[in-house]
Each structure stands twice: as C-alpha cells, then as structure tokens.
ZAKE-306648 format. One record per atom (N, C-alpha, C): residue in one letter; x, z, y. Coordinates in steps of 0.001 Angstrom, whole numbers, plus 524288, in hexadecimal, padded with zeros to 5 digits. Layout:
N
AXZY;...
REM end
This chain:
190
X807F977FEC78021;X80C1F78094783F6;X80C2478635785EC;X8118978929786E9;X8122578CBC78859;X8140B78CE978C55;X81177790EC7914E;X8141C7915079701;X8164A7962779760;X81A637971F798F6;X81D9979CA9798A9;X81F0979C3179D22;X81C717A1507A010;X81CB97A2BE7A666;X8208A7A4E17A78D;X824FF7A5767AA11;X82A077A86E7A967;X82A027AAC67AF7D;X829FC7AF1A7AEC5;X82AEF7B3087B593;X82FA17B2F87B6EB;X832AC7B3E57BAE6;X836D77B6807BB7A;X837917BBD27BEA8;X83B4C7BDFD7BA8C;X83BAD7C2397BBF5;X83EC87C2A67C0CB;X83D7C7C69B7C609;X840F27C90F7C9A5;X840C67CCAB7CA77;X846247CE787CBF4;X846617D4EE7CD7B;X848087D3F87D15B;X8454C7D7AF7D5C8;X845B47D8417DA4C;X847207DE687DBD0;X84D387DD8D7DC83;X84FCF7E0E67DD40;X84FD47E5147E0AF;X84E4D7E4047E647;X84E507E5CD7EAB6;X8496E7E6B77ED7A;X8454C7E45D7EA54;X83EF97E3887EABE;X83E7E7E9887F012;X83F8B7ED047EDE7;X83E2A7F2717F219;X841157F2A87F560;X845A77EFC77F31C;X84A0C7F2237F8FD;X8469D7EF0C8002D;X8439B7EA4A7FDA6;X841827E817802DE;X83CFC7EB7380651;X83A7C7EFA280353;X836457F29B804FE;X8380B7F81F807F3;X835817FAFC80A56;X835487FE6980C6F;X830287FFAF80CFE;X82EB1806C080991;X82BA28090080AB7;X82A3680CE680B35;X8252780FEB80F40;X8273C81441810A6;X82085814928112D;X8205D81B8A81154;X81AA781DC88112E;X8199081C3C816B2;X814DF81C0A817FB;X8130281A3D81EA5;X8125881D2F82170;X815A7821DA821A7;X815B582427826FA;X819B7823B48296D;X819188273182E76;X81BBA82500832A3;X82279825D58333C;X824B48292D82F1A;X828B1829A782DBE;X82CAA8279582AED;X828C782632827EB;X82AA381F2F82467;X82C4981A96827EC;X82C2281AEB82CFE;X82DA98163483120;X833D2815AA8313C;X836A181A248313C;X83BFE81AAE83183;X83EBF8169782E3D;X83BB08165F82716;X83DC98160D82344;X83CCF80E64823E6;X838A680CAB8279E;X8369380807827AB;X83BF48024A82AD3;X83D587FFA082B2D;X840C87FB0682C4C;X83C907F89283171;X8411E7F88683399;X83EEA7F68183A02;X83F487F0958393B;X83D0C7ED31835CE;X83D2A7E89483616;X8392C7E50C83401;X838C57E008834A4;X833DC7DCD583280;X832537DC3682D24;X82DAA7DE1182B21;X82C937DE3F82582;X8270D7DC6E824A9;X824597DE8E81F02;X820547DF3281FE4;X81E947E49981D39;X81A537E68881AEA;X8199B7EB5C819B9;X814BD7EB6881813;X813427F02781588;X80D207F10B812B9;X80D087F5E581231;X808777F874811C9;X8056E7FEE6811FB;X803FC7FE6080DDB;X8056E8014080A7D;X80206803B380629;X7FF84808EF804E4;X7FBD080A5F80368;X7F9A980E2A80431;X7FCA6810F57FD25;X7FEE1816937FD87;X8016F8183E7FC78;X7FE9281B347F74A;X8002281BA67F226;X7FF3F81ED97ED9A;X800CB824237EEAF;X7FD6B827787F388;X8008E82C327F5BC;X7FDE58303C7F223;X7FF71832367F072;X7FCAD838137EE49;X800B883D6A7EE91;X7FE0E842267F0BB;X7FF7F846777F03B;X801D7846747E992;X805EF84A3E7E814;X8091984A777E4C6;X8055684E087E0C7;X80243852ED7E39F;X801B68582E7E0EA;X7FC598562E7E0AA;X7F8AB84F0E7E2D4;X7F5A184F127E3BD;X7F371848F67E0E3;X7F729848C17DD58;X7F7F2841C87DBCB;X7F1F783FFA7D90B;X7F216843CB7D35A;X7EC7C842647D03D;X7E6C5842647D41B;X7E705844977D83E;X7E171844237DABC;X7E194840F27DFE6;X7E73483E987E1F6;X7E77583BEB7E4A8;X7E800835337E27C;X7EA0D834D07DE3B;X7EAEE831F97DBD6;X7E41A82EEC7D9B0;X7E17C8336B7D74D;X7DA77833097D6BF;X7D794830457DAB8;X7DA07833A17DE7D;X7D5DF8321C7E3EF;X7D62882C8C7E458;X7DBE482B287E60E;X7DDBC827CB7E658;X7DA36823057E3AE;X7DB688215D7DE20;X7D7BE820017D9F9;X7D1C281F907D9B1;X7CF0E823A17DA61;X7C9E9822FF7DC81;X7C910821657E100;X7CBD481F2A7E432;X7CA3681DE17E92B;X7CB1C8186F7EA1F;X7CF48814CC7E5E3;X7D01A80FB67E6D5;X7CC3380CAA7E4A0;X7C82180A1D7E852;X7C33A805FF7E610;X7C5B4801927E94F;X7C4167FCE97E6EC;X7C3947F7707EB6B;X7C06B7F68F7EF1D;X7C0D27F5F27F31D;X7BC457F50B7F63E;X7BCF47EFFB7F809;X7B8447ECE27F98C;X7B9B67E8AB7FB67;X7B5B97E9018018D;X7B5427E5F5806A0;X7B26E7E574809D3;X7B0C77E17280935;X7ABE37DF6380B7F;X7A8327DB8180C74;X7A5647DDBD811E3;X7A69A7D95781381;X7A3347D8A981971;X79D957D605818A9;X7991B7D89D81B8C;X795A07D6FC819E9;X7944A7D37B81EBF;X791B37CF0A81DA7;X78F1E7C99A8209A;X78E237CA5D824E5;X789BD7CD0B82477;X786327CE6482895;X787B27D26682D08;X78C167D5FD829BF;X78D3B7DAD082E30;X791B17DA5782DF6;X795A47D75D8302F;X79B4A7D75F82EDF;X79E3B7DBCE82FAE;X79AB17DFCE83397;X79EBA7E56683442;X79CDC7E9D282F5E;X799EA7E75D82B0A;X799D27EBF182703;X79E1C7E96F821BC;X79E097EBB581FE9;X7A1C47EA8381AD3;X79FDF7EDDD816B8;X79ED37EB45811C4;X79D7D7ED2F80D53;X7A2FE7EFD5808B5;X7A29E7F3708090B;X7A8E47F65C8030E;X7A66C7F3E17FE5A;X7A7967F0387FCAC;X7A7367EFCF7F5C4;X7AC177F4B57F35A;X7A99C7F6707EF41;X7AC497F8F27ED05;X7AD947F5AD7E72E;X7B31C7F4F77E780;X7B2BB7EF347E195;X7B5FA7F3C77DD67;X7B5E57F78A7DC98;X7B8CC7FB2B7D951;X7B684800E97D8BC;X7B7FD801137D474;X7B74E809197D5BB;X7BBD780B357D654;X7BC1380F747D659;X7C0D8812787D7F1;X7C21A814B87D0DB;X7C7C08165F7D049;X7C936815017CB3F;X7CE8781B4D7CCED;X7CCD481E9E7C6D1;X7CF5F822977C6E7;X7D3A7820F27C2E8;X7D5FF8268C7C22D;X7DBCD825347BF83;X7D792826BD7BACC;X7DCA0825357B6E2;X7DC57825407B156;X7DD4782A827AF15;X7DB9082AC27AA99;X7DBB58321A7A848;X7E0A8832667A77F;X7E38882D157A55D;X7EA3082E977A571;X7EB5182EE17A9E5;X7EC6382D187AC7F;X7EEA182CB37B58B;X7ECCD831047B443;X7E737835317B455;X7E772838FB7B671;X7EA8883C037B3FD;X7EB0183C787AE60;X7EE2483FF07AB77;X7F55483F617AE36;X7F52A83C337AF7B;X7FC6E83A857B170;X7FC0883C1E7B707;X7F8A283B417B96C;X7F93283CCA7BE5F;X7F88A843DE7C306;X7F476845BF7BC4D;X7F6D284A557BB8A;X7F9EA84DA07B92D;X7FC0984B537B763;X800BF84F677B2A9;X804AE84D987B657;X8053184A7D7BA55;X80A3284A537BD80;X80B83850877C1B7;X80CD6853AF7BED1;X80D028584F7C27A;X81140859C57C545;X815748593D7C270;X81A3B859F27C4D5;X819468582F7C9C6;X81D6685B247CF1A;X81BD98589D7D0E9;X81FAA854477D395;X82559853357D016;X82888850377D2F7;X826EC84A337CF5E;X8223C84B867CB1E;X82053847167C9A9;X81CCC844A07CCB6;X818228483C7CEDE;X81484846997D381;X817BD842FC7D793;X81B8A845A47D861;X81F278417E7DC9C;X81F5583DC97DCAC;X8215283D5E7D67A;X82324837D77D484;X81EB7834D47D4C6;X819258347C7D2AC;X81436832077D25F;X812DB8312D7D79F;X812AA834C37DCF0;X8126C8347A7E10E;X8148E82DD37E2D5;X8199282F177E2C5;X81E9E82BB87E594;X81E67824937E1C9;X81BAB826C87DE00;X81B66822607DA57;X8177881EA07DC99;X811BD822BD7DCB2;X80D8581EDE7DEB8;X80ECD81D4E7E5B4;X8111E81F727E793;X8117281DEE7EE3A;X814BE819577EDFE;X8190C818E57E91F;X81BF6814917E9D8;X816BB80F967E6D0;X81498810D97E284;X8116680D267E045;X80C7E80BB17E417;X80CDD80D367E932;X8084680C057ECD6;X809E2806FA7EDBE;X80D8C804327EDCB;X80E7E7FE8E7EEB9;X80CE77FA117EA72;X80B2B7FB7D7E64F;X806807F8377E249;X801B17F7E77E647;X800907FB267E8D3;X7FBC27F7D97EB2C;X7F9E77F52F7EE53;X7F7037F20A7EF96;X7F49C7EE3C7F305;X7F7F77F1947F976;X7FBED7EE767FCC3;X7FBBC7F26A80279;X7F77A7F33B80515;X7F7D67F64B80977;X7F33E7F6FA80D61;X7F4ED7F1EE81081;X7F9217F3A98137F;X7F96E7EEB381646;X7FEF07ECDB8168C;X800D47E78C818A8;X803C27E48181A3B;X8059C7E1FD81DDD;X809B87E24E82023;X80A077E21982694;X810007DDDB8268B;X80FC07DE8B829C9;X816537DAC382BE2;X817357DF7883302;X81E0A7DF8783310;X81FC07E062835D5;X824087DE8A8393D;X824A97DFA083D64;X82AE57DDA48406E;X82E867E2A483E53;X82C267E63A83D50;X82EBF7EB4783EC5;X82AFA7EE3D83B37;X82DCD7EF9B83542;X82B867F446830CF;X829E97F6D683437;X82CDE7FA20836CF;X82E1C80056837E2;X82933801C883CD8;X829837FEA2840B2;X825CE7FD53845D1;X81F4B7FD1184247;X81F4A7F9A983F8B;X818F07F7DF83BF1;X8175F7FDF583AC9;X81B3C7FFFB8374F;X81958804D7833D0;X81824807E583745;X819CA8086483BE1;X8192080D5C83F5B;X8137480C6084079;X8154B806D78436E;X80FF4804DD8455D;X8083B805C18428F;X80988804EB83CD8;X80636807B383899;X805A980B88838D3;X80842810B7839C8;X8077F81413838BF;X804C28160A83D81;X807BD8145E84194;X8059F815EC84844;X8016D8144B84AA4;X8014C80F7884A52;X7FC5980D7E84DCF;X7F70080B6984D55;X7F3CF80C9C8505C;X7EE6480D0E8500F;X7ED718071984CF2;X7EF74803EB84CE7;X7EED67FE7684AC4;X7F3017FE39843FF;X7F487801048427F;X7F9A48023083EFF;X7F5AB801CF839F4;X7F609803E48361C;X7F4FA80293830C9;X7F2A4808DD82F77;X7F45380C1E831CF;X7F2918126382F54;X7EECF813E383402;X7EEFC8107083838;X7E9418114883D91;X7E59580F638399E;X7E5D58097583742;X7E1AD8078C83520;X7DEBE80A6D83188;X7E30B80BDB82CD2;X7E14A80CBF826B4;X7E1BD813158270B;X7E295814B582B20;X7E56181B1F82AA2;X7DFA281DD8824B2;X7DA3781CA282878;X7D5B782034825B4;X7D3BB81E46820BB;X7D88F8184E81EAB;X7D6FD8185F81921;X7DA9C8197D815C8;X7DFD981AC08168C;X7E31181D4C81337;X7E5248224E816CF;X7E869825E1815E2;X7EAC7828B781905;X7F18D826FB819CC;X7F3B4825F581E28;X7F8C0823398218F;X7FC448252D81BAD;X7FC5D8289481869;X801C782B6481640;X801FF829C481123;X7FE8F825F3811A9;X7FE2A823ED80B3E;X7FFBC81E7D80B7A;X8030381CCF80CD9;X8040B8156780FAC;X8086B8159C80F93;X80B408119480B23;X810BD8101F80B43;X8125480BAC80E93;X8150280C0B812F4;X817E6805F981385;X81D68803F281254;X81BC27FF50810D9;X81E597FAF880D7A;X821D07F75D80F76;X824E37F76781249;X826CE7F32C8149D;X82AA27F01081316;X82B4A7E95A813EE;X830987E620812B1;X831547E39481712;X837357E4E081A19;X836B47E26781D1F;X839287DB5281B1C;X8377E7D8858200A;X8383F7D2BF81CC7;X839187CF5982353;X83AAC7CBFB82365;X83B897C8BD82829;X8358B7C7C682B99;X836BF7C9FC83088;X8328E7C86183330;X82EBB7C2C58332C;X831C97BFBB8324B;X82F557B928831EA;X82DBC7B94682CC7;X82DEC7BC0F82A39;X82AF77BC7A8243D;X828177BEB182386;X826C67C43D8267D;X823FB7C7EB8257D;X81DA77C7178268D;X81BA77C3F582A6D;X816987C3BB82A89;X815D97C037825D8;X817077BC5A82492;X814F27B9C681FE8;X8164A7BCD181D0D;X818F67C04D81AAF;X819827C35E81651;X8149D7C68381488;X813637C96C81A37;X80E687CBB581CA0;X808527CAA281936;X80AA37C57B81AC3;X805877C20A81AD9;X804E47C15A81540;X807027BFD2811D1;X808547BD0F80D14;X807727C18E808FA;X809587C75480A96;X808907CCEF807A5;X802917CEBE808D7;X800A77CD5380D25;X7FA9C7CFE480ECB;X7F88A7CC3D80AA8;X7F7AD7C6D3809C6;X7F5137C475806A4;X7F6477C476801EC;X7FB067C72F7FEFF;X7FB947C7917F9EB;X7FA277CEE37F997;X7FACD7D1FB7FC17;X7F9A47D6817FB0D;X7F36D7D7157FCC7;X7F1187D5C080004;X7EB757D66280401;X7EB227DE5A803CE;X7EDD27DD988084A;X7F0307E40B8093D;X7E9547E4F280A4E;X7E8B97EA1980AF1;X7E2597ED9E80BD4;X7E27D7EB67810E7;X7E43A7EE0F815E3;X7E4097EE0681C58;X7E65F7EA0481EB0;X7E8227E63D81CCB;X7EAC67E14C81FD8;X7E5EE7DD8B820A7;X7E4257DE8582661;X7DFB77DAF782800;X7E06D7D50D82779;X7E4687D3EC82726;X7E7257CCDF827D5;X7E95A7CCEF8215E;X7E6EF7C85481E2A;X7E7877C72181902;X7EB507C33781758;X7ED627C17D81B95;X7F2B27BE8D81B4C;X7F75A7BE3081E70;
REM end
C-alpha cells in the first residue's frame, strides 16, 4: 500500500503588508502605530560596511551555546556549560566576503543581513495597548528592555518588529509565540 501525503500550497499575498519594522532607536517611534499589537526585538546582523569581513568573524567566533544550571546546595551560584565551540566562516565566505569591495555592493550585503536578522530565534516578546507608548517605553526606562540587556548587546543593534492585532487577542497571541519561539529575555514561558 501506498500513502501519498499531499501539502497545499498558499500564497500569502500581503504576509508583510501586516508588519512594521524599524531599527530601535528613539526616532523610529514616529514611524511606529499608536495601537494594540504585539512585537519582538531582535538583535540585528549590524556590521560596519568598510568593516564587514572582521565584523562578520568576530561575530562567528563568538556564537557558543551556553546553557545554566543552578547548583543544589548554593542556589545563588550558577554553573555556564559551554555545549558548543565557536565556529568560523568558511575559506569560501571568506573569499566572498572579501572580494565584496565595491562599495555600493557592501551596502547591498549590509542591508541584506539586517533584513535576514529575522531568521533568528527573537530576544524578546511583548504585547501592547499602544506600539508606539511600549517602544518608547523600552528604550526609556530604567525597567525597559535596553536598562536590562543594554551591557550585553549595544541599544543600535535591535530591530523592532511589530503587528498590530486586536487587543482581546493579543495577550494570548503573546503567550502562544513565547512558547513556540522561547525568546532569550522573556522571564514568563507562556
């Protein structure tokens, strides 16, 4: 007997038109919708243009897994497993990533990876009454998202993401995206 799995195909036409996104500073607020959504931080594929092959390296050598473990006996110490090594580019990547000289090509590679920063895992995930009020709020206050994380990334490297969506939907939406994405900084897992 033969089972033949059949997908269906959809195109989703308008898929971007529902998003809005903008680099995370404080000027980007203008461009943000004063209404109920939800939203996510991603930490940004930023590299200098004239500075890509050694930012791009760094970059690369620096991503390991870490995991925490709390230990028994001392609950205020915590042990770093390190479950990875850190992993450089390839002799081709490097060969492509330097022969990109031009420099309205650098641009292009630039603008490419900042948009491809949304393949990865977010930082975090939030719900709002009000996009525009939240983002500020992140950026401004001692309790905000760049008070917390400011000294492990730097504020200018963080895209936000926002859709807005009906308030009576949005916390379960919230909720339902933290447990299918498990953002880095979202203390609450559902």
């Amino acid at each position: 007997m033969i089972s033949i799995i059949c997908m269906e195909e959809t195109v989703h036409d308008n898929f971007f038109n529902n998003f809005k996104v903008v680099t995370a500073t404080i000027s980007a607020a203008d461009y943000l919708p004063e209404v109920p959504g939800i939203y996510a931080l991603y930490h940004a594929f930023y590299f200098l243009e004239n500075k890509l092959f050694e930012h791009i390296d760094t970059r690369m050598k620096s991503t390991v897994f870490k995991t925490r473990f709390a230990e028994i006996d001392n609950r205020s110490k915590f042990i770093v497993d390190i479950c990875g090594e850190s992993v450089g580019l390839s002799q081709k990547m490097e060969l492509f990533i330097k022969a990109v000289s031009k420099p309205q090509e650098r641009r292009l590679l630039k603008n490419l990876l900042i948009s491809c920063s949304l393949f990865q895992r977010p930082d975090y995930i939030g719900t709002a009454s009000n996009l525009r009020d939240r983002f500020i709020q992140h950026l401004e206050r001692d309790d905000g998202f760049f008070s917390k994380y400011a000294n492990l990334i730097s504020n200018d490297e963080f895209l936000f993401v926002c859709l807005p969506c009906p308030k009576n939907i949005s916390r379960e939406l919230e909720s339902l995206l933290i447990q299918l994405c498990q953002p880095k900084f979202n203390t609450q897992r559902s």
